[in-house]
C-alpha positions in Angstrom: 1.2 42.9 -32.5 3.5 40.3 -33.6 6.7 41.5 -35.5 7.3 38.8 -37.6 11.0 37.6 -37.6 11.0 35.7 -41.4 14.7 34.8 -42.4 14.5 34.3 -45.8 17.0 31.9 -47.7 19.5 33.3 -50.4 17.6 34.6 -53.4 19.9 34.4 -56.4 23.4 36.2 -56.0 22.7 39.7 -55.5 23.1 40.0 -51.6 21.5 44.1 -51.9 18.3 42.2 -53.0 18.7 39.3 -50.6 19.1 42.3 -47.5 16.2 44.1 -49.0 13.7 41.5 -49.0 15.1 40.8 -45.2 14.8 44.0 -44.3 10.9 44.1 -45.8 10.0 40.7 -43.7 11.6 41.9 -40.1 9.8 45.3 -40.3 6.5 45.1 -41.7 3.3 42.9 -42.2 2.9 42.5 -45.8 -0.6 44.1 -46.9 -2.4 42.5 -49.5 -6.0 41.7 -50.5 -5.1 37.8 -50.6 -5.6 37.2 -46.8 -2.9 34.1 -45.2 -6.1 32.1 -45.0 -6.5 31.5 -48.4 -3.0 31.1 -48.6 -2.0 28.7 -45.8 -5.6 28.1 -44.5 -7.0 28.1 -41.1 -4.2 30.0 -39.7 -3.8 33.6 -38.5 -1.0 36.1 -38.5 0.1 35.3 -34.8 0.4 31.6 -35.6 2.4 32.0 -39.0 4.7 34.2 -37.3 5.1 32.4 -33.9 5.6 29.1 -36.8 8.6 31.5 -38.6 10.3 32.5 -35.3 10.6 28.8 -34.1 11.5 27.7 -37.5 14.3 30.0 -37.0 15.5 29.6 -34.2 15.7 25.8 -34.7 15.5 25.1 -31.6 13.3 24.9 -28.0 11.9 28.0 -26.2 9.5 28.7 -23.1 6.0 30.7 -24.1 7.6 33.0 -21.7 10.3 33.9 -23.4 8.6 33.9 -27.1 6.3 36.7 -25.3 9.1 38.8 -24.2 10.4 38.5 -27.8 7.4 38.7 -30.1 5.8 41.6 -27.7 2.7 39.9 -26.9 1.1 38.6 -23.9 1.4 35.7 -22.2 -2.3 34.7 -22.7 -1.8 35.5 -26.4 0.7 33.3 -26.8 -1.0 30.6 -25.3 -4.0 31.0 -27.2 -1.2 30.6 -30.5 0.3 28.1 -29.0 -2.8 25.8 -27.7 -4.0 26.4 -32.0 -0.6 25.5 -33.1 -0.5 22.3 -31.1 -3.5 21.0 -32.0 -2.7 21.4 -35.4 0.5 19.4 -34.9 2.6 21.8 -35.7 4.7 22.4 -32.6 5.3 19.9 -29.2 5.6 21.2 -25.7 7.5 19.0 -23.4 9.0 19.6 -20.0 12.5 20.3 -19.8 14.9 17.6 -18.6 16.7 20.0 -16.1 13.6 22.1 -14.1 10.2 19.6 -14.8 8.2 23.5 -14.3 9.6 24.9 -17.3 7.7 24.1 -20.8 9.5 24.5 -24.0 8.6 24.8 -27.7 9.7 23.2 -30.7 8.5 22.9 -34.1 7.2 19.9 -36.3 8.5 18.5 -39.1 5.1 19.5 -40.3 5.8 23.1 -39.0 8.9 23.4 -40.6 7.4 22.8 -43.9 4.3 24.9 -43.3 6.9 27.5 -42.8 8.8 27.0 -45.7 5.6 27.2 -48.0 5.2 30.6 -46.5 8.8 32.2 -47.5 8.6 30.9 -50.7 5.4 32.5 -51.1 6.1 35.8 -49.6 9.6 35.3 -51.7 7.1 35.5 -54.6 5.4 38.4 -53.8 8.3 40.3 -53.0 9.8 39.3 -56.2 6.5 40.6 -58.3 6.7 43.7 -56.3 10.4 44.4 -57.2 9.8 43.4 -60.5 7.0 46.0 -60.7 8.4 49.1 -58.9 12.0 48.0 -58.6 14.5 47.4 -56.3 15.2 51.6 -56.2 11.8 52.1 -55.2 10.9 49.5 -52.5 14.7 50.6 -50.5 12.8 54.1 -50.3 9.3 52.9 -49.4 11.4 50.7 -46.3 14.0 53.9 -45.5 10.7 55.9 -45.5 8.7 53.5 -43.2 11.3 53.2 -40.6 11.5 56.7 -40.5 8.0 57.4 -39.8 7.7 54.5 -37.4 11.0 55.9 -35.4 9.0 59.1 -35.7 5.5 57.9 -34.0 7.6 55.7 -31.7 9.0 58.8 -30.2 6.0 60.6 -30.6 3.9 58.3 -28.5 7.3 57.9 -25.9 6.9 61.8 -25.4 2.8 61.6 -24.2 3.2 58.3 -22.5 
């Protein structure tokens, strides 16, 4: 599954709650019963987070190496990437330096896509911290990294 790597821009001036809401987008997939499709439309999970990562890293990348990072297979990305493309939300061209090697960018289109989607999860997180406060959602993320770390070792120790 892909982790999703969202960077969030500064939320007002408290950097506690700017780390927190971090913290809550480069651990987990936000649950809710709004799916991203009726959000962003005819997108899936993969796609808005291989669409975050390159809007990150502003830059160009191979598929091979955005499977090494997102921890997904090379046929999965593809399949992301082939979707994302159409779309015209990324370009593939060869690299100047070694023609075998493909690399990754993101559209201008991507990179607004993208945007759409932190200021929408921004909201979210914003309602949910309004609602339970900022006390409450640091132990709901110390409390789910424990238990992940946990299972993780858990399933190291049978495996």
């Amino acid at each position: 599954m892909i982790k999703y790597l969202i960077v969030l821009d500064k939320v007002g001036d408290d950097m506690e709650y700017e780390n927190v809401i971090e913290d809550f987008f480069s651990k987990f997939e936000l649950q809710t019963k709004c799916s991203f499709e009726k959000i962003f439309g005819n997108f899936n999970k993969g796609e808005l987070g291989v669409l975050s990562y390159l809007e990150k890293i502003k830059g160009q990348i191979t598929s091979g190496e955005l499977s090494n990072i997102l921890d997904v297979s090379t046929a999965r990305v593809a399949s992301i990437l082939n979707s994302l493309e159409s779309k015209k939300l990324i370009i593939r061209k060869c690299d100047s330096f070694d023609k075998r090697k493909i690399l990754i960018s993101i559209t201008e289109n991507g990179i607004k896509l993208t945007q759409c989607m932190k200021n929408e999860f921004r909201k979210r997180i914003e309602y949910l911290i309004e609602k339970i406060g900022l006390d409450n959602l640091e132990k709901y993320l110390d409390l789910t990294i424990m238990i992940n770390e946990v299972l993780n070792n858990y399933e190291e120790e049978i495996c």
